[in-house]
N, C-alpha and C positions, 0 to 999 in steps of 0.2 A: 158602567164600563163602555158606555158609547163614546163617550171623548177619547177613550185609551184607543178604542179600536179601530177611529178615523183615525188616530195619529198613527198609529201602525199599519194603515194606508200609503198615506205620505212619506214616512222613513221607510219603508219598500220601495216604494217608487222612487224617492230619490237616491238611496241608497247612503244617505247622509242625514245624523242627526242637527247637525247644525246648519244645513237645508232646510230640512224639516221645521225645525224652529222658526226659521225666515219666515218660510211660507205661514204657517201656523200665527206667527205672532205671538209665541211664548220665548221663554229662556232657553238654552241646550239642554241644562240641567233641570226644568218642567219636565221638557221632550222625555230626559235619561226616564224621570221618575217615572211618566205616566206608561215606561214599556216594561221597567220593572213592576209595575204593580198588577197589568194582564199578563207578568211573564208568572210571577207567580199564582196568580188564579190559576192560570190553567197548568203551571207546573212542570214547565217546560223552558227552556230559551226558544226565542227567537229569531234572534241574532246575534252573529257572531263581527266581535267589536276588534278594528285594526286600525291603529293609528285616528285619522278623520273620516276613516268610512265607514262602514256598516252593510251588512249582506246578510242576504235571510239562511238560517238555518233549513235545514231539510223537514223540518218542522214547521217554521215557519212557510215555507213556500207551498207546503202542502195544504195550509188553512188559509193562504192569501184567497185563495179566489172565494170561498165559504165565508172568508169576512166580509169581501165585499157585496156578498149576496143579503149576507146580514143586514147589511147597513143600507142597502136598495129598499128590503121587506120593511124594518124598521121605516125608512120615509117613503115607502106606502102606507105601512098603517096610520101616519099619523096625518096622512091626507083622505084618510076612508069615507069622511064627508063632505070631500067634496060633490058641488054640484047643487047639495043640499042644504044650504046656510040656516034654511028655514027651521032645521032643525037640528043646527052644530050648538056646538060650544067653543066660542070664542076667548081665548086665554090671554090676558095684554098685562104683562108687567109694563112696571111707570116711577120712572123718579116721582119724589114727592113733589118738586115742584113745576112737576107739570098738569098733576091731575085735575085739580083748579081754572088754571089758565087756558089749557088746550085740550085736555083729554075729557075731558063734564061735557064741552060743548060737541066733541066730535063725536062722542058716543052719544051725545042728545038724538043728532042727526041720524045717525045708524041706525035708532032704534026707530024711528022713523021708515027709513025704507027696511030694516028687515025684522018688523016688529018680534017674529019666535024666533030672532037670533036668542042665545043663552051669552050670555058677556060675564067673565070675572074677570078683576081688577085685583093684579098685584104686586104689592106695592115693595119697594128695595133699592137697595144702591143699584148705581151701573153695571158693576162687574158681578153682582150674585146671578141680577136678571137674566147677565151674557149667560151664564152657566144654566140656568133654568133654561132659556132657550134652546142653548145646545142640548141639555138632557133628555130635551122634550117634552119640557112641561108647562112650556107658554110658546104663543102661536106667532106674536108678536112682544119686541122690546121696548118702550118709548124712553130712550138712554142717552146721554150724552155719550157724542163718539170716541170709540175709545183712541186710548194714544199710541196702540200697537196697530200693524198688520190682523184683518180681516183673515178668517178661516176661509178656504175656495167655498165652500158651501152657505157661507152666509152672504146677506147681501144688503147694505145700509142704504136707507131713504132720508135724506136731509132735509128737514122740514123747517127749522131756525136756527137762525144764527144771535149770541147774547154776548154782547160786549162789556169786561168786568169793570165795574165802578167801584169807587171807596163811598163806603155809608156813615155815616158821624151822627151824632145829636143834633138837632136843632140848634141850637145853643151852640154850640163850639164854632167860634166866629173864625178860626186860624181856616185859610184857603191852598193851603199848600200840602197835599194829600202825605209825602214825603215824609213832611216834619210831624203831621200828624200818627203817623206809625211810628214814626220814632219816640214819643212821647206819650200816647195813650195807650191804654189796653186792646189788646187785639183780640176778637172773636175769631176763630179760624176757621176757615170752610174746609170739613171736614180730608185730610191727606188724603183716606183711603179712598174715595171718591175720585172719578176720572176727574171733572172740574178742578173738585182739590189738587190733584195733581198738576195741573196746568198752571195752580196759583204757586202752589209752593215749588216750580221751577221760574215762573214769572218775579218771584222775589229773589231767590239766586241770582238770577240775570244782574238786577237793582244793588245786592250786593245788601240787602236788608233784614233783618231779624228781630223780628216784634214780640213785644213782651205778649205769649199769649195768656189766656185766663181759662178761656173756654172753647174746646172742636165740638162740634155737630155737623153733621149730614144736612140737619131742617132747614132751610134756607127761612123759610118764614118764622121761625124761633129765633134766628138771629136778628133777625130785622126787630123784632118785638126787643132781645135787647139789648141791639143799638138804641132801639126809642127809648127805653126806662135808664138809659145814659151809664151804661157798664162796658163801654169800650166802641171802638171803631172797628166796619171790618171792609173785606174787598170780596165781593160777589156778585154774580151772572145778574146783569140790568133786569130781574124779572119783571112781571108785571104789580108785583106787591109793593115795590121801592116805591112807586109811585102814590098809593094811596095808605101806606101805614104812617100816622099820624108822629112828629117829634122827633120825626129824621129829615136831612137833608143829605144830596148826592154830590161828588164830586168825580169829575171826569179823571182819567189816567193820563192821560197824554198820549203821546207817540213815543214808542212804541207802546202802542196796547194790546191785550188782550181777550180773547174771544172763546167760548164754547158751542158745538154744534150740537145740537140737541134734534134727531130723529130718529127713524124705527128701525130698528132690525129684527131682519126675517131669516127665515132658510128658502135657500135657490130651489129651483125646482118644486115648489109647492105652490096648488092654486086652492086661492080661498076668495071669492064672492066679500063676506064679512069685512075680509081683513084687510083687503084692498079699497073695499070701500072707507074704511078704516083714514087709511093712509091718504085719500082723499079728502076728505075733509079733516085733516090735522093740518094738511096742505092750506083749505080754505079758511079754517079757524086762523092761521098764522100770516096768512095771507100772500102765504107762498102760493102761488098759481100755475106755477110751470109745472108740466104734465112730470106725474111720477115716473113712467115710462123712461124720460129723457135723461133721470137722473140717477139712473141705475148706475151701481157703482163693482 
């Protein structure tokens, strides 16, 4: 009920659910859902709904200030070790295909300087992570950025930028990525997936519609088979394109495409761990501009 009861923060404050929405980064109709679902926990209305606006119940107005007290205590407890890294539990959800490339070596280092950190890793799409984080049950997200509005309470650190390539067989001598989708099987990078989603508006644009075969999330499962010559597909230039064996890459052109891949946090929390964290995902990538500068 934590996400319902920031949201019902914001639709107070602004007095507008499709405000609310903006700010938030979800649909009107998220917004509607998530205040009917704490209007029935607690069995009450909250607001009463006229035309485009919205105004709190005498019910509501009487539990405003009590939620926001809620929601203060809740993000203290989940900072209660601060100070103390030495012996936290640090929480990092991570796309698959970063744990590999970026997150093995960043947390190599971590464990270096803060050897009794406690570290779990895990693992999901972008959008489950965002939810885990919000719920509070990871401390850090290593996610590609999403394609909505940022909640005021979170706060994204951009660590790399991956511009998308088409992948083919070795073999397939045709050099014109175009005609190659029009003609081979298409592996799909998974829709639900922020990524995916970037691609399958990137081929709207093109005006193209490729025979698919198979969606996955795994970025390195596709690659595998593109090698074993079961289609062509279009995804984030990883570090794997480069050494998995009986593919070759082809560029996009102009206009192309890109996904940013770094971490999201919640504002207002300090962690030793997690920042150091965010430092060297910075040095692994060879991002070096101080994280500080690039608060967003």
């Amino acid at each position: 009920m934590i996400s319902e009861l920031r949201t019902f923060v914001v639709a107070a404050q602004m007095e507008s659910f499709a405000a609310a929405a903006k700010t938030i980064g979800l649909t009107q109709s998220a917004i509607s859902a998530q205040i009917r679902r704490l209007e029935d926990e607690l069995g009450y209305g909250l607001f009463e709904r006229s035309g485009r606006s919205v105004m709190l119940t005498a019910a509501g107005r009487a539990i405003l200030c009590q939620v926001e007290d809620l929601l203060s205590s809740f993000d203290a407890l989940r900072s209660a070790t601060r100070g103390r890294p030495e012996t936290a539990l640090l929480r990092i959800g991570a796309i698959s295909t970063v744990q590999t490339s970026l997150l093995a070596p960043a947390v190599t280092r971590l464990h270096v300087e803060f050897p009794d950190l406690k570290i779990r890793i895990v693992p999901g799409l972008s959008m489950g992570l965002l939810e885990r984080l919000d719920a509070g049950e990871l401390d850090a997200a290593v996610i590609v950025r999403p394609p909505f509005g940022l909640m005021p309470y979170m706060q994204w650190h951009p660590v790399v930028s991956q511009d998308y390539v088409m992948v083919v067989p070795a073999p397939l001598e045709n050099e014109d990525w175009r005609q190659i989708l029009e003609t081979q099987p298409f592996i799909r990078y998974d829709s639900r997936s922020f990524g995916g989603r970037t691609l399958d508006r990137f081929l709207k644009m093109q005006g193209l519609s490729p025979r698919q075969v198979i969606e996955t999330e795994d970025l390195h499962t596709i690659l595998q088979m593109v090698a074993n010559n079961m289609g062509c597909t279009i995804m984030p230039q990883i570090g794997a394109v480069s050494v998995v064996p009986n593919i070759r890459m082809l560029p996009l052109g102009e206009p192309g495409i890109t996904r940013e891949v770094g971490v999201m946090t919640l504002r207002g929390r300090v962690s030793e761990g997690r920042d150091a964290l965010i430092r060297y995902l910075d040095e692994v990538s060879g991002n070096h501009t101080p994280s500080a500068s690039r608060k967003s």
